[in-house]
PAZAPA-4460 file (N, C-alpha, C; in steps of 0.05 Angstrom, whole numbers, plus 32768, in hexadecimal, padded with zeros to 4 digits):
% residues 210
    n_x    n_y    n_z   ca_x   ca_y   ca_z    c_x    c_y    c_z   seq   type   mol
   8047   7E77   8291   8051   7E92   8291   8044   7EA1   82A8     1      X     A
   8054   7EAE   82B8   8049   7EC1   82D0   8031   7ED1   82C1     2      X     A
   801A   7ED8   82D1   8010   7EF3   82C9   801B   7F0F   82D3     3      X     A
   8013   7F1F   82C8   801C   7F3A   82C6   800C   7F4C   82B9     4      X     A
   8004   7F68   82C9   7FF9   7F7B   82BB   7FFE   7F83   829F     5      X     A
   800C   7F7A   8297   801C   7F8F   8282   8016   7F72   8263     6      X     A
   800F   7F5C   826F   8003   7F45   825B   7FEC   7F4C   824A     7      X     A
   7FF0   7F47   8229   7FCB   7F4A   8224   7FD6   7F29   8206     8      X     A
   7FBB   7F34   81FB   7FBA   7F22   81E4   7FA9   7F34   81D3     9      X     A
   7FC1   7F29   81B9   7FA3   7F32   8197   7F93   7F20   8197    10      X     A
   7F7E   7F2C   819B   7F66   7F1B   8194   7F61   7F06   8174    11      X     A
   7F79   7F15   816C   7F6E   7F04   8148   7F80   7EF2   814E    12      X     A
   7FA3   7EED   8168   7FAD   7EE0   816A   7FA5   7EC4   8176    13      X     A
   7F94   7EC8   817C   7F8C   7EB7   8197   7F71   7E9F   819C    14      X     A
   7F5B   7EB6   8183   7F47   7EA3   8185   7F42   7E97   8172    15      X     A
   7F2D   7E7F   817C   7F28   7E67   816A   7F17   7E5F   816E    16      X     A
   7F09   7E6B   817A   7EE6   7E5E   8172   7ED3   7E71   814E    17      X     A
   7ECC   7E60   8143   7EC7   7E6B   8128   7EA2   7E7E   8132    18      X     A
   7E9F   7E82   814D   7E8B   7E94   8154   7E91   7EAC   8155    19      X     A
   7EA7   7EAF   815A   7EC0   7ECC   815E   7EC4   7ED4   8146    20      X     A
   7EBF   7EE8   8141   7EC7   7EFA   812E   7ED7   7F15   812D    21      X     A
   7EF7   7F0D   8126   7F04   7F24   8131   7F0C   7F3C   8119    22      X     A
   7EFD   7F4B   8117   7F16   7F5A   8107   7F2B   7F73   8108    23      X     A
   7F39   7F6C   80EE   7F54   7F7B   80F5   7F6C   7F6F   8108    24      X     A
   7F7C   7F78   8113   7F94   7F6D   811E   7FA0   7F81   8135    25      X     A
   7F8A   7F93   8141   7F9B   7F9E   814E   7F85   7F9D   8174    26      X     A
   7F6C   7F98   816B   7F61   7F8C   8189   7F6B   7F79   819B    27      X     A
   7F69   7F78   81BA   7F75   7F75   81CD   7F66   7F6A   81E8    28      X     A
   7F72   7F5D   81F7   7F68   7F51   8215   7F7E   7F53   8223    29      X     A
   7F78   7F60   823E   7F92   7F67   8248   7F8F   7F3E   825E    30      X     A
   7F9D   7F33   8258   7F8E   7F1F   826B   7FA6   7F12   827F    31      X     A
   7FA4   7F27   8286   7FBE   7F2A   82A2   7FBE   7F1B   82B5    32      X     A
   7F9D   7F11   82C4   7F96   7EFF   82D9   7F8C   7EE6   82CF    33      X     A
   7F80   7EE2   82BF   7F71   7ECA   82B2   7F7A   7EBB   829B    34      X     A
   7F6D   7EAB   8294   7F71   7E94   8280   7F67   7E9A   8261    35      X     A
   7F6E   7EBD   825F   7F6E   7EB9   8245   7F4F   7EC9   823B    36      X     A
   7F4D   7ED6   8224   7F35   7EDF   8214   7F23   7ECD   8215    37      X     A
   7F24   7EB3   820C   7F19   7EA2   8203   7F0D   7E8B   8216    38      X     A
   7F1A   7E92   822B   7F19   7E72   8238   7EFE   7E85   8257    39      X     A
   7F15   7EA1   8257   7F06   7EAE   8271   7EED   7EC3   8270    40      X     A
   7EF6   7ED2   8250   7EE2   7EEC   824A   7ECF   7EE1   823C    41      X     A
   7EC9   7ED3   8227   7EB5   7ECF   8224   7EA8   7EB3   8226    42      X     A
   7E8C   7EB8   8237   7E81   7EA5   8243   7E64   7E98   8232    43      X     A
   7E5E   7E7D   8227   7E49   7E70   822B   7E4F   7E74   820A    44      X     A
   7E5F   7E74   8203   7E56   7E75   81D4   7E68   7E51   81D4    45      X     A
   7E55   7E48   81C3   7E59   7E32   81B3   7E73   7E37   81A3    46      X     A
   7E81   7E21   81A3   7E9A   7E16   818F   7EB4   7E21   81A2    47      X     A
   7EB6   7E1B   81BB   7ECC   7E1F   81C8   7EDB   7E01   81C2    48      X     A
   7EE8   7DFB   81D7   7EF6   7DE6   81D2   7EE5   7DD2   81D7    49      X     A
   7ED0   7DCA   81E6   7EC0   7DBB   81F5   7EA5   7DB3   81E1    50      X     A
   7EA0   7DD3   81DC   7E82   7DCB   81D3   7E78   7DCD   81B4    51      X     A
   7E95   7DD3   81A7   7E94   7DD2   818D   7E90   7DB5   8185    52      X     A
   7E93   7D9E   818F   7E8A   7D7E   8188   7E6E   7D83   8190    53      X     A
   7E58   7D93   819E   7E43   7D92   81A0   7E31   7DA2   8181    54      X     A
   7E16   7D8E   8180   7E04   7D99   816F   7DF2   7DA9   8174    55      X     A
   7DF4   7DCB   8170   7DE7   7DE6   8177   7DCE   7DDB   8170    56      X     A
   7DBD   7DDC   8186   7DA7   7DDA   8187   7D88   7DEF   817B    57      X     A
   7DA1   7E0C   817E   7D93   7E22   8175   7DB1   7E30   8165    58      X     A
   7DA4   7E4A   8152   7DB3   7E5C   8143   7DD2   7E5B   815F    59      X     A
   7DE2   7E66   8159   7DF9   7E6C   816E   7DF9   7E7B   8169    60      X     A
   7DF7   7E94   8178   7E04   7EB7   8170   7E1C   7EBC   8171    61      X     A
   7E28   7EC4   8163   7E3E   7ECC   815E   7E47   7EE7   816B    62      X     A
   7E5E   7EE4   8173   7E70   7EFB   8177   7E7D   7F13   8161    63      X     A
   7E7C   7F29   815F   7E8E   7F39   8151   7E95   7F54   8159    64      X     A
   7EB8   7F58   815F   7EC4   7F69   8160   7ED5   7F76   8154    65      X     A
   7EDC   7F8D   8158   7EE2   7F98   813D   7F02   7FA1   8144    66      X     A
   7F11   7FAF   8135   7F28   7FB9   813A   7F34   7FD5   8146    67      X     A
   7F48   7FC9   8164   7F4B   7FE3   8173   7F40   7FE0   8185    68      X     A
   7F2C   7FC8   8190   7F1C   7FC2   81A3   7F2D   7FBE   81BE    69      X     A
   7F2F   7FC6   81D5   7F3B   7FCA   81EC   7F2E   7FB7   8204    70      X     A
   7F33   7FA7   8205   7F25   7F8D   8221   7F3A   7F92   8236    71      X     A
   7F2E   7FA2   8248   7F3F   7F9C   8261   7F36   7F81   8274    72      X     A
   7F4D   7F7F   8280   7F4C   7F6C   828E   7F31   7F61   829D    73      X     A
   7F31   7F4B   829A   7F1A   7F36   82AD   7EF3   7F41   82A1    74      X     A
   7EFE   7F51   828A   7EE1   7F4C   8281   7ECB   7F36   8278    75      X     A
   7EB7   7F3E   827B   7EA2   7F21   826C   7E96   7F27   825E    76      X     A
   7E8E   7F1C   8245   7E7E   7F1D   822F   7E6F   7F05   8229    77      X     A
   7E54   7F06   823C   7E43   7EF5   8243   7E37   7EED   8228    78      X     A
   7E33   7ED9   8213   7E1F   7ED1   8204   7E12   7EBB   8211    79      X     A
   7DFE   7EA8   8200   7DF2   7E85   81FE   7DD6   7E99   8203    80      X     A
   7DCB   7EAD   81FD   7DAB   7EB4   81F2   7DA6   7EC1   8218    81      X     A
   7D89   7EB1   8221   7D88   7EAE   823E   7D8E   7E9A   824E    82      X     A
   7D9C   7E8F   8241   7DB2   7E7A   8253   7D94   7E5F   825C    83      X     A
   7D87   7E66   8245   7D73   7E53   8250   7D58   7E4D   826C    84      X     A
   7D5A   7E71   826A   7D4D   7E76   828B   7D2F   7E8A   8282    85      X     A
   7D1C   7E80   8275   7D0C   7E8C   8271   7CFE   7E99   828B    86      X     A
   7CFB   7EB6   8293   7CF3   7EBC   82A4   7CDA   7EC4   82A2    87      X     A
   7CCD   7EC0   827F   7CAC   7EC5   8282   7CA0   7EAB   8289    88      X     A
   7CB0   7E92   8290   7CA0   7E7E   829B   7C9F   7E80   82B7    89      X     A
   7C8C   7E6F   82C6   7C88   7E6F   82E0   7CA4   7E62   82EA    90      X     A
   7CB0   7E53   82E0   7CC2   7E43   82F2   7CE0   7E45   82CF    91      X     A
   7CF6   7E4D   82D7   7D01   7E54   82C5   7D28   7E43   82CA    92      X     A
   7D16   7E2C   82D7   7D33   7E23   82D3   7D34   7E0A   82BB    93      X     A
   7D4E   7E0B   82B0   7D4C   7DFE   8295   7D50   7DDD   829D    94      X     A
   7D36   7DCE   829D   7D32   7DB6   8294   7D36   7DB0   827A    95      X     A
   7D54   7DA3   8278   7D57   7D90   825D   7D47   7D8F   8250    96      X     A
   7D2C   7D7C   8258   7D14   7D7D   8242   7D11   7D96   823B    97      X     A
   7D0F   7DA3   8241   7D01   7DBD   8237   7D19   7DD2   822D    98      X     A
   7D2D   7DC8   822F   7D44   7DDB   8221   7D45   7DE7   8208    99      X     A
   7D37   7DD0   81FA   7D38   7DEE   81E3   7D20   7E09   81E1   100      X     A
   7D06   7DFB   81EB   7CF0   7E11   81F5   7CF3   7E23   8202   101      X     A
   7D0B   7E22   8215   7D15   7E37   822C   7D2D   7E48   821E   102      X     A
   7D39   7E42   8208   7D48   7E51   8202   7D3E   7E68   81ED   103      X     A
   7D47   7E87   81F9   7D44   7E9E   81E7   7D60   7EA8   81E0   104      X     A
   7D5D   7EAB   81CD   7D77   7EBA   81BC   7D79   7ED7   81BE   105      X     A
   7D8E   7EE1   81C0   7D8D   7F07   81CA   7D9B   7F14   81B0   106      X     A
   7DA7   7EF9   8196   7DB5   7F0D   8187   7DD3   7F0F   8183   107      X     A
   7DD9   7F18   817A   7DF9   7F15   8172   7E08   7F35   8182   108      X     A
   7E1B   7F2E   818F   7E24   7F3E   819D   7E3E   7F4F   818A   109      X     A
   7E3C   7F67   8195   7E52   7F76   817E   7E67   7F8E   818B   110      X     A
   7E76   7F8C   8185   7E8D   7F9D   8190   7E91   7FAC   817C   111      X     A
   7E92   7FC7   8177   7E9D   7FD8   8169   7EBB   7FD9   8163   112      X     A
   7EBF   7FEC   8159   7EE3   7FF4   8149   7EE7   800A   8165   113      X     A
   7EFB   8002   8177   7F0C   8015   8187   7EF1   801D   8197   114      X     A
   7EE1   7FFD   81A9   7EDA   8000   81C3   7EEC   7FF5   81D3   115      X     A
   7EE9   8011   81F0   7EFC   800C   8202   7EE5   7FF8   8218   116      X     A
   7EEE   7FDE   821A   7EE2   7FCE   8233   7EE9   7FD2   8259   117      X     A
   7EE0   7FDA   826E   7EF2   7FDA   8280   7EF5   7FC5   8293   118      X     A
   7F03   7FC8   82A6   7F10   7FAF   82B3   7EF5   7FA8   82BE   119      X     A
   7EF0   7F86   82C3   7ED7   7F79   82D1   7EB6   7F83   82B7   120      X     A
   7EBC   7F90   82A5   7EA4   7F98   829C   7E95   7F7E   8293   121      X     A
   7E79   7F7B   828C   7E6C   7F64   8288   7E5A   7F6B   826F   122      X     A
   7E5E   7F61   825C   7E47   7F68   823B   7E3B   7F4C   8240   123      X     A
   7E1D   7F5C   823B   7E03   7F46   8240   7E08   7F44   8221   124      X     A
   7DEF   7F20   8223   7DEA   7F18   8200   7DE0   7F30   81EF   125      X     A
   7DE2   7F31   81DB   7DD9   7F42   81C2   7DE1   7F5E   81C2   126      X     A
   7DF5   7F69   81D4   7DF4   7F7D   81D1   7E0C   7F91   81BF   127      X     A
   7DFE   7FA3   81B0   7E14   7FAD   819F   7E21   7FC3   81AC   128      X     A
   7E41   7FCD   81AC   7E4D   7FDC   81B7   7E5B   7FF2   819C   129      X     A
   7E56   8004   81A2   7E5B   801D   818B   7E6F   8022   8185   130      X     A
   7E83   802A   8174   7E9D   8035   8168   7EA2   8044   8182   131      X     A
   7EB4   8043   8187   7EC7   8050   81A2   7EB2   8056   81BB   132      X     A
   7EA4   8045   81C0   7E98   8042   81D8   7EA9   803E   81F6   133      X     A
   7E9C   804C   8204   7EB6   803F   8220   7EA6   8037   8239   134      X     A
   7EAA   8018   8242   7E9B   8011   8256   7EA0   8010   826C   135      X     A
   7EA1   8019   827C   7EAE   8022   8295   7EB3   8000   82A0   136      X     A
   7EC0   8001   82BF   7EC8   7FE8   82C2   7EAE   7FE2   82D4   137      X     A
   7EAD   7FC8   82D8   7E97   7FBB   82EF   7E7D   7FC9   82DD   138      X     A
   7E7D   7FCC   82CF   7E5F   7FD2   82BC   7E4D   7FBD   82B7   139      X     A
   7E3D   7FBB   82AF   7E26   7FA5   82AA   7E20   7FB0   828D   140      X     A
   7E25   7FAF   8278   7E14   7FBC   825E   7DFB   7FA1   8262   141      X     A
   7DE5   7FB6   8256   7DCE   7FA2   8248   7DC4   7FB0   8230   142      X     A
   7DCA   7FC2   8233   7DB8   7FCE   8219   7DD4   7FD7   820B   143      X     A
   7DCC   7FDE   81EF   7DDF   7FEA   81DC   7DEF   8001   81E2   144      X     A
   7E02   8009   81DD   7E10   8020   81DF   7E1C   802A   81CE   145      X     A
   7E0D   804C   81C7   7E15   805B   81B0   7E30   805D   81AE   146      X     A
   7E34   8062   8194   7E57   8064   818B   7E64   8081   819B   147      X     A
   7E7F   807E   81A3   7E7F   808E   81B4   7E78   809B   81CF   148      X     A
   7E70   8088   81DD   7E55   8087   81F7   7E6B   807A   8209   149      X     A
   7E6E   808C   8223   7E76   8085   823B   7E5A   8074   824F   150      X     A
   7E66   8069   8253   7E43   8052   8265   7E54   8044   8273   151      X     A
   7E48   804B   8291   7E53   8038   82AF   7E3F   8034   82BB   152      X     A
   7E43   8022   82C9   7E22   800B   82DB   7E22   7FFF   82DA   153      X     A
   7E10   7FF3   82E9   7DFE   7FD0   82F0   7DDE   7FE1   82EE   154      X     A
   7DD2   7FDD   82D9   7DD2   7FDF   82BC   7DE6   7FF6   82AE   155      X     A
   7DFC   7FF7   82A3   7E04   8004   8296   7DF7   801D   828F   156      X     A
   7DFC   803A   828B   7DE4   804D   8280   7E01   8063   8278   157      X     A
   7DF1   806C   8266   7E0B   8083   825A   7E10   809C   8276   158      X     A
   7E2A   809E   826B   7E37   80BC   827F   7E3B   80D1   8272   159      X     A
   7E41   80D2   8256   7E4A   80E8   824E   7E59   80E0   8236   160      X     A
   7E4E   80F0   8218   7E5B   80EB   8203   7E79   80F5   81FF   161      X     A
   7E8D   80DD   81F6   7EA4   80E9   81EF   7EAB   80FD   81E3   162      X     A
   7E9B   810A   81CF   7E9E   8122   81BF   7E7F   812B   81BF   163      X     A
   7E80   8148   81B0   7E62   8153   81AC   7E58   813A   8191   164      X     A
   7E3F   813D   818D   7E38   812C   8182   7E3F   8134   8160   165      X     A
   7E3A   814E   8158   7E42   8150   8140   7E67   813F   813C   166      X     A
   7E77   8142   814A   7E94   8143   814C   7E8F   8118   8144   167      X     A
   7E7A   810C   8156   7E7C   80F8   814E   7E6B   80E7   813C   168      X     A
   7E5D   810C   8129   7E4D   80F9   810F   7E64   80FA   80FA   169      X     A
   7E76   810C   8104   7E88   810D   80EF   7E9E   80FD   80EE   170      X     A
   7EA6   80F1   8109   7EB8   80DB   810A   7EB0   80C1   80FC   171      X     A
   7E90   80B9   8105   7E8D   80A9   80F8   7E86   80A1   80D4   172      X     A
   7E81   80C4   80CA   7E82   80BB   80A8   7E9A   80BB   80A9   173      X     A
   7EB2   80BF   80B5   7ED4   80B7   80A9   7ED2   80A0   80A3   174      X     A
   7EC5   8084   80B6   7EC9   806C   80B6   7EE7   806A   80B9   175      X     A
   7EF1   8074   80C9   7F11   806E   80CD   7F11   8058   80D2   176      X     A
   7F07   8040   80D9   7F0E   802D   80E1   7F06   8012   80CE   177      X     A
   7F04   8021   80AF   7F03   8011   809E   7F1A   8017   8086   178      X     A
   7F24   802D   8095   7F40   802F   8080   7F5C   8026   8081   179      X     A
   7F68   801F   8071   7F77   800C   806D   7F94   8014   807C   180      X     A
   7FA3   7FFE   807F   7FBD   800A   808D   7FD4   801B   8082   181      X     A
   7FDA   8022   806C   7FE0   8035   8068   7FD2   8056   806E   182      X     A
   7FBD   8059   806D   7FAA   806E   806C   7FAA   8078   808B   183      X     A
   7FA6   805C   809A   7F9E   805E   80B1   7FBF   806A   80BE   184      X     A
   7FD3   8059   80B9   7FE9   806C   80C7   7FF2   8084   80B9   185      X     A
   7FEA   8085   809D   7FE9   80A6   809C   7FE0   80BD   80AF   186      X     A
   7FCE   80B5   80B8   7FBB   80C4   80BE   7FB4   80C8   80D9   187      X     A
   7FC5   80B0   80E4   7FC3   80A1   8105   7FCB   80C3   8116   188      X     A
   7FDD   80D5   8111   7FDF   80E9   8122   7FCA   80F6   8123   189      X     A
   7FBA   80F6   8116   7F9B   8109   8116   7F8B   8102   8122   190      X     A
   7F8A   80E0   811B   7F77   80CB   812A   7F7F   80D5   8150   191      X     A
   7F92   80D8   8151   7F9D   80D4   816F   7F9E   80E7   8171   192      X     A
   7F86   80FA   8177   7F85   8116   8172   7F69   811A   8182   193      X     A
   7F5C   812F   8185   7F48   813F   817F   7F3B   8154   8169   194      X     A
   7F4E   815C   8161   7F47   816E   8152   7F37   815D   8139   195      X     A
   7F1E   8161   8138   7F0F   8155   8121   7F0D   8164   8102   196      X     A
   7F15   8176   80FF   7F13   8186   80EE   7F32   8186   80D8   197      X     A
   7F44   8188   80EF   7F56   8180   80E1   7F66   8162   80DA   198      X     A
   7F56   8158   80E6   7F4E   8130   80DC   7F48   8133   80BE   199      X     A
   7F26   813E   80CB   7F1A   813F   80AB   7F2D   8142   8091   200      X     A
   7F39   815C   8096   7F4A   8172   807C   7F5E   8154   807A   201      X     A
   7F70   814F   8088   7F88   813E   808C   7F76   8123   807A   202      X     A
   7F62   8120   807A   7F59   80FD   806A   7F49   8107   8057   203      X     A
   7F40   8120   804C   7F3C   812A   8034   7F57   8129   801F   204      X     A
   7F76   813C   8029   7F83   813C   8020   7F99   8123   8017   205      X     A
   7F90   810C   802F   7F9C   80F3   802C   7F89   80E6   8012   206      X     A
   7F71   80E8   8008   7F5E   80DE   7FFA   7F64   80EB   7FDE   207      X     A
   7F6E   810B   7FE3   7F77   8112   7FC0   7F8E   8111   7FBE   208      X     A
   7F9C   8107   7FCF   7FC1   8106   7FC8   7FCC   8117   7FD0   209      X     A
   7FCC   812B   7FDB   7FD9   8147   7FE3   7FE8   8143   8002   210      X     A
***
């Protein structure tokens, strides 16, 4: 099939390594230039096609993303710990013998519900990404990023919260993104909104029947 801008994939359609953890049905990879979520975005996790006949030598960290998650094109989502490169030793390249001694684990990496990823962005091992976080493109994350947190760089560093912060303590006791599909397209014109107040009223009154 030609590529094309306008190409993506569901993530729950697509993958199959049992390290991936997708949920919901409505996250995305736009994978317009490359070979795919799986084959191009994320790099170095155990149980692809190849290395799932291999015996994990250490824990495997797992992947998990959540629903509404946005991967633009040609991103990477680096796991395998430190790739086996201890840099508090004097000499840090991974000799076999010493492969399992050299390897540090960073953690299980996490994608929130309705993070926007941008084109070329790169998520280091272990890091968790917040409910509607947005990562600019050519970014480097290493450290975590609050829910709602604009962050661009090589290191990644916040720019500026999407809403005031009260607006997103209150988004997040909705837990919109644990309610179910009926509720949720009730309610989806509010969601696709700003107005937080009248969200709120709108999923109070969806909660007593009115």
């Amino acid at each position: 099939m030609k590529k094309h801008w306008s190409k993506f994939q569901y993530l729950h359609q697509v993958v199959q390594n049992q390290n991936i953890h997708i949920k919901g049905t409505h996250s995305y990879y736009s994978d317009c230039w490359d070979n795919g979520f799986e084959d191009s975005v994320v790099r170095y996790l155990h149980g692809d096609e190849v290395s799932k006949a291999w015996q994990p030598r250490w824990e495997v960290e797992q992947l998990y993303i959540g629903d509404y998650v946005c991967i633009a094109a040609e991103a990477v989502i680096l796991m395998g710990g430190n790739h086996n490169h201890r840099t508090g030793w004097f000499c840090l390249y991974p000799f076999l013998d010493d492969i399992e001694q050299s390897y540090q684990g960073k953690g299980d990496t996490v994608i929130g519900d309705a993070a926007w990823i941008g084109m070329r962005a790169m998520i280091m091992p272990g890091v968790t990404i917040g409910e509607g976080a947005v990562i600019a493109a050519n970014s480097v994350v290493t450290k975590d990023v609050p829910p709602y947190t604009v962050v661009a760089g090589t290191p990644a560093k916040p720019v500026k919260l999407r809403f005031e912060q009260d607006i997103i303590d209150k988004l997040l006791a909705l837990q919109i993104y644990t309610w179910d599909k009926a509720k949720f397209e009730a309610l989806r014109a509010f969601v696709c909104s700003n107005d937080i107040e009248q969200l709120i009223i709108a999923e109070a009154n969806y909660e007593s029947g009115e």
